[in-house]
N, C-alpha and C positions, 0 to 999 in steps of 0.2 A: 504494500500500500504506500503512497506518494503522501504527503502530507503538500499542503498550497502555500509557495510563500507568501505576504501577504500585498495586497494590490499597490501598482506603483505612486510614489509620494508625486504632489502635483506640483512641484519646485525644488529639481533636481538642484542640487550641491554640487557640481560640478560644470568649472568654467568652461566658458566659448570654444572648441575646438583651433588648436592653430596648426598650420602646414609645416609639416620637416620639409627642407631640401632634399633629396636625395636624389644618386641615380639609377636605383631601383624601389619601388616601394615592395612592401612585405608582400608576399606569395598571396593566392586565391587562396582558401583552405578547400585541400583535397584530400577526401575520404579516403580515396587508393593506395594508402602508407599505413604502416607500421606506425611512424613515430609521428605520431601528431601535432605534438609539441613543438615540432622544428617548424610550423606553418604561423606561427604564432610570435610576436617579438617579445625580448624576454629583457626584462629591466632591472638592474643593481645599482645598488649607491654606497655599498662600503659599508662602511661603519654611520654614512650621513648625519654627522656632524657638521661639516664641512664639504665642498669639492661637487663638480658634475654631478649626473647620474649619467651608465649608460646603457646604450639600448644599442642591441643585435637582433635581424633577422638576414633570413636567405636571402639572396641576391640573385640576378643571374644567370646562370653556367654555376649554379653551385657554389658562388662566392655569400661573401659576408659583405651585408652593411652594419657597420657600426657608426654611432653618434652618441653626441657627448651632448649633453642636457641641461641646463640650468631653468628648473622649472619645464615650465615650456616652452621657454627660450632656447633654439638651436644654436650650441658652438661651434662645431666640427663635425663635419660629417666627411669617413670614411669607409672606402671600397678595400676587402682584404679577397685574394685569389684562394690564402690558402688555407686561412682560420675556417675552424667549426663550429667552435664555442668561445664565449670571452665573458667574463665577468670583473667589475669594480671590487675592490679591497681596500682596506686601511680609509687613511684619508685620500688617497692619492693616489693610489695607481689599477692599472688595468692589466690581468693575465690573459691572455691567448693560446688557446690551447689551437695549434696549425697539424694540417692534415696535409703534407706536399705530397704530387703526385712527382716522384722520380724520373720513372719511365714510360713516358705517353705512348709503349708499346703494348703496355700490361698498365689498365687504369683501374684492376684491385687494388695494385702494392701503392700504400702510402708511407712516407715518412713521418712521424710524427714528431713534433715537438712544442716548445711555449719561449711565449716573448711577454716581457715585461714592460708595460708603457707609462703612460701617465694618464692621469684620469683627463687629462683636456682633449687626448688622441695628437697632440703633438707628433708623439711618439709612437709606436707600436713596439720599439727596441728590437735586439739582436735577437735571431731564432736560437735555440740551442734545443739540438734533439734529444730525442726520447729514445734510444735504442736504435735499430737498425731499418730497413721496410720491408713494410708486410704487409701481407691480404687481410682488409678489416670488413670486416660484412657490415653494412649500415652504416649511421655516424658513431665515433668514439661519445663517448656521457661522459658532459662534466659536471663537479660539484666546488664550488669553492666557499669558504665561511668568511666574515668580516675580515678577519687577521689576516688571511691567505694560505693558510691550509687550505688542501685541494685533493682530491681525488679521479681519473681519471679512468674509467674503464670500457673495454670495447671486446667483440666476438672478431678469435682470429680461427684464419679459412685455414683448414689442413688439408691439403689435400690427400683423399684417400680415407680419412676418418673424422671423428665428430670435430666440428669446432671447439677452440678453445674460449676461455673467458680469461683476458688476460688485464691486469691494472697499471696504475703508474702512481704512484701520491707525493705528495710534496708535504711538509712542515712548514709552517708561517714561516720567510724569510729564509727560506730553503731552497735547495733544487729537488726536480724531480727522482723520485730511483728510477733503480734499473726496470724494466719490465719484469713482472712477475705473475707467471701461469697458475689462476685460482683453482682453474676445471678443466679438466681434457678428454673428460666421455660423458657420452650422455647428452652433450648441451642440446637442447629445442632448436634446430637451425630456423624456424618459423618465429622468432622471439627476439626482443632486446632486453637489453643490460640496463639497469635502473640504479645512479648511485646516488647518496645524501651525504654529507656530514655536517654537522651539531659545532656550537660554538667550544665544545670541549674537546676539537680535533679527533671524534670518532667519527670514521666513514664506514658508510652500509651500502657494500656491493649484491645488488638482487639480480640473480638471474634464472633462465627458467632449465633442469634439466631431469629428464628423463618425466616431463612434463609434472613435476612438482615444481614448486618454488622452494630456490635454494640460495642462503642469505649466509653472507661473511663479514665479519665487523676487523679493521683495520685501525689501529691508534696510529694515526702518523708521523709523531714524534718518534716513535721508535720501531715503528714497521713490524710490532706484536699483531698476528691477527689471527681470530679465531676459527677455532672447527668451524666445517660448514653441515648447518644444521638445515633442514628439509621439511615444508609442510607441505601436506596434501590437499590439494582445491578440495572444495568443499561438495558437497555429494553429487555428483550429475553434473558438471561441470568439467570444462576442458581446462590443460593445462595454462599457465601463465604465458601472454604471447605481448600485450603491450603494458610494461612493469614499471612503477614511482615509485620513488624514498621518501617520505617527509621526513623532516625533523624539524627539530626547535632549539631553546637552552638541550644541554645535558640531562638527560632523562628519555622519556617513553617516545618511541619512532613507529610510524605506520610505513607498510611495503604495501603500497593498493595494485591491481590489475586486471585487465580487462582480458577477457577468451574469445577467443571465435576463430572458425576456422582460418587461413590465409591459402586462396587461390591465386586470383591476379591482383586481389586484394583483401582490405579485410571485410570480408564476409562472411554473412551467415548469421546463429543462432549467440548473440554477443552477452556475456556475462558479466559481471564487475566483481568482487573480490578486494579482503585486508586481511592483515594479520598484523598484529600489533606485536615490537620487540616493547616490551616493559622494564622500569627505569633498572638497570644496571643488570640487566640479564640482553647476553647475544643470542639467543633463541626465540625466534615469534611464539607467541601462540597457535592454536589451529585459527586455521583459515573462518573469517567468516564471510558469506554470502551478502552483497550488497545490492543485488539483481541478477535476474534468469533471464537472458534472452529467450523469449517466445514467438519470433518471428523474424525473418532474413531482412541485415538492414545494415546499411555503414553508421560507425559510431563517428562522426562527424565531432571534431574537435579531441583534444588532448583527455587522458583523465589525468589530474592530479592530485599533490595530497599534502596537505604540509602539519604543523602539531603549534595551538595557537599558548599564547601566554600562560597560560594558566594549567596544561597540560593536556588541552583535548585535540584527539587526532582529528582531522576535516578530509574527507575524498571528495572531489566533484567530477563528473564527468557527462559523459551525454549519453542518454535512455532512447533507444527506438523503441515507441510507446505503440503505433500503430500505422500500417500502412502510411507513408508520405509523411512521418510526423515524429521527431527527435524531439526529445525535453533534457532542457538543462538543468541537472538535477546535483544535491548535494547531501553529505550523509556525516552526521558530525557524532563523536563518542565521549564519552565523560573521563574524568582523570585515571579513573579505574580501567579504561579502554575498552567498554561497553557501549558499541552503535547504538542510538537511537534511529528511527526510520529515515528512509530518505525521503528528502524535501523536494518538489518541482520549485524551481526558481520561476519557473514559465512556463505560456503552453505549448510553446513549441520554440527552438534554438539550437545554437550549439555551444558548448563553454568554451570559454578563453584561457583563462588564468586561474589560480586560486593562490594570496600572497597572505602572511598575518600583516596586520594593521594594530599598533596596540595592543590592549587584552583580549581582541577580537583578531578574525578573517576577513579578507575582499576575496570575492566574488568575481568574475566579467564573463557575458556572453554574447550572444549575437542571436537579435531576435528574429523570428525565419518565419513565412508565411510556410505552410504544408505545400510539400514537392516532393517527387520523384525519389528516392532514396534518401529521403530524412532533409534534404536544403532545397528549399522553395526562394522566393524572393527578400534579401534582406530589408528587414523593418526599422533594425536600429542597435545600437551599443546600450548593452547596460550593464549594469554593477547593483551590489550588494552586501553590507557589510551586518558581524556578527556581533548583538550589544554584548555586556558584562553576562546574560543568564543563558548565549551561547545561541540563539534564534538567530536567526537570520532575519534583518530588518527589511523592507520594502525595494522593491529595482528601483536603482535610480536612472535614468537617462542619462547617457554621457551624449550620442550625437545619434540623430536619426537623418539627418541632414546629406545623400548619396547622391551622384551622379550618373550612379552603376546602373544598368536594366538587368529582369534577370537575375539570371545564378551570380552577375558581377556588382559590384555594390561595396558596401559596408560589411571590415570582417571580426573576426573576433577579437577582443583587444587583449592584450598582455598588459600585467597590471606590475607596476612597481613602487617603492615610495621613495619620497624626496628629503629632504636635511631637516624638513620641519616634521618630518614623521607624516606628512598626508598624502595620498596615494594621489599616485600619475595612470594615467591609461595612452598607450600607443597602438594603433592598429591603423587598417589599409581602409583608404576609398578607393575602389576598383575602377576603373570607369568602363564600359561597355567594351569588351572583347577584351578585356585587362590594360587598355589602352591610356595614355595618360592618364594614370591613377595617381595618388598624391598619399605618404603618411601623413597621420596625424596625433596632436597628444593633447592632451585635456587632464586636467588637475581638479582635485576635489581640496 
């Protein structure tokens, strides 16, 4: 059962949209992935005391846009060839974690490595690799915390036998290690790698193998990491295929994920799933069920999952409810790590983001008239944030304002926060056939 959130407040909190520069704006979002989240721009600010914020999405041919934020005021905005991922740290600088392609005769084998810049994008700084290249199925996951600990993990191709799950991690003000093989049978080739780490430099690498979920906790101050312990999805449900790490302070971590089969994409009969690590134990609990798919449908939008102030884990992610019709839904559990029901945020959408905000969660999705495999015509951006007793309060309007027709339009935003602590939203106006589309970011 859905519980409703409740109907949208009539004087949205949240200012005028203004235009990035860019010379790419963020992607359509497309159901036909694995990793959903890479369709979405993903925003940091460090410690936000101080300094930028900034914001990455896809570009291109596979590249990165990164920009550097003051508010919603645009500083810098650049184009990276070879980054994947990038996140703000401290007061001042930015990690990249780079994916080179060596040999454009073989465009598996990547090099990886990371550069350290500065938060205005002055800089990007000098690469320095990660081991040697290799075949990495999908994108490399990264996690980075305030300080600059980091975690890095990714599925390497062997040929001939299963995939590996291989990591990389750094200590605040460190370099990365050598590559290190978590798993080398078994792994799910239909599945990604899900990592988190907590302000207390513990990283949680989730991956799926031998179609259980299977979770290692790393300290990366001293590269101690633990057995890998195994939970089994919950009854009638299929193995772990698109996997998240929340965390928060030091304490209780959620591992959420979604099932369903993968053909040419993800489809089929789509599930959601958590299991909660509790505070100073590396072992989840069993798995529990957050939804049954009951009918063939793209899960349109990322699921996520983070653990807000006070210690409660939050998953959100998107429900194929009925024929033509996805609901952005969310599912929140108590300190004890006991789900309460999920919540519809809406009656039909796809989620964006899910970030903590203070003692609370935000929220963002993209409101969707009913179409074809769950995304009909965009309505508009919204947001949702969670008071002190952990409900989630009313959508607020961030922009309904598109030039898009169509599947093209207005997309889901990616939510981050700013040095004063109040959340930012960035996401794509599409414009008809993806054609002069423009980012955008709006502040609450």
């Amino acid at each position: 059962m859905l519980a409703l959130a409740a109907p949208a407040a009539a004087a949205p909190p949240w200012s005028p949209p203004v235009a990035i520069p860019a010379a790419d704006v963020p992607p359509r979002l497309d159901a036909n992935t694995l990793d959903q989240a890479s369709f979405v721009p993903h925003v940091s600010a460090g410690k936000f005391e101080a300094g930028p914020q900034l914001v990455w999405w896809r570009g291109g041919e596979d590249s990165r846009v990164l920009v550097a934020l003051n508010g919603t005021q645009t500083l810098r905005v650049r184009t990276s060839r070879s980054a994947v991922a990038a996140s703000r740290y401290a007061q001042s600088r930015v990690l990249t974690l780079d994916a080179r392609i060596p040999d454009r005769d073989n465009l598996e084998r990547r090099q990886l490595g990371y550069r350290i810049g500065d938060a205005g994008l002055s800089s990007l700084g000098a690469v320095r690799e990660i081991g040697g290249p290799r075949s990495i199925a999908s994108v490399p996951q990264l996690a980075v915390n305030a300080d600059g600990a980091a975690i890095a993990a990714w599925r390497h191709i062997v040929r001939g036998r299963s995939d590996e799950v291989q990591v990389s991690y750094r200590p605040a003000g460190g370099r990365f290690s050598e590559i290190r093989t978590l798993a080398n049978t078994g792994i799910d080739p239909d599945s990604i790698v899900g990592v988190g780490i907590d302000t207390g430099d513990r990283a949680i690498v989730a991956y799926s193998r031998d179609r259980q979920l299977a979770v290692r906790v790393i300290r990366v101050k001293t590269g101690w990491t633990s057995a890998e312990a195994r939970v089994a999805p919950p009854g009638g449900q299929r193995g772990p295929v698109e996997i998240v790490v929340g965390t928060g302070e030091p304490g209780i971590a959620v591992v959420a994920w979604r099932a369903y089969p993968v053909t040419e994409g993800p489809t089929g009969h789509v599930d959601a799933a958590a299991a909660i690590l509790p505070n100073g134990s590396n072992r989840p609990r069993p798995a529990v069920s957050l939804a049954e798919g009951d009918l063939v449908g793209y899960p349109r939008g990322p699921i996520a999952a983070t653990v807000d102030a006070t210690g409660r884990p939050v998953v959100a992610w998107t429900v194929p409810a009925r024929p033509g019709v996805s609901v952005p839904t969310a599912a929140i559990a108590n300190q004890a790590g006991v789900f309460g029901p999920p919540v519809a945020l809406d009656s039909s959408g796809s989620i964006g983001s899910l970030i903590r905000v203070g003692d609370g969660v935000a929220v963002s999705w993209l409101r969707e008239t009913p179409g074809p495999e769950g995304h009909g015509s965009p309505l508009g951006v919204f947001a949702s944030l969670t008071g002190p007793d952990g409900a989630f309060g009313p959508p607020e309007l961030i922009d309904d304002a598109s030039r898009g027709t169509g599947y093209d339009g207005l997309q889901p935003p990616g939510l981050g926060m700013m040095n004063n602590g109040r959340a930012l939203a960035v996401y794509a106006d599409i414009n008809a056939n993806a054609a002069e589309g423009e980012a955008r970011v709006s502040a609450r």
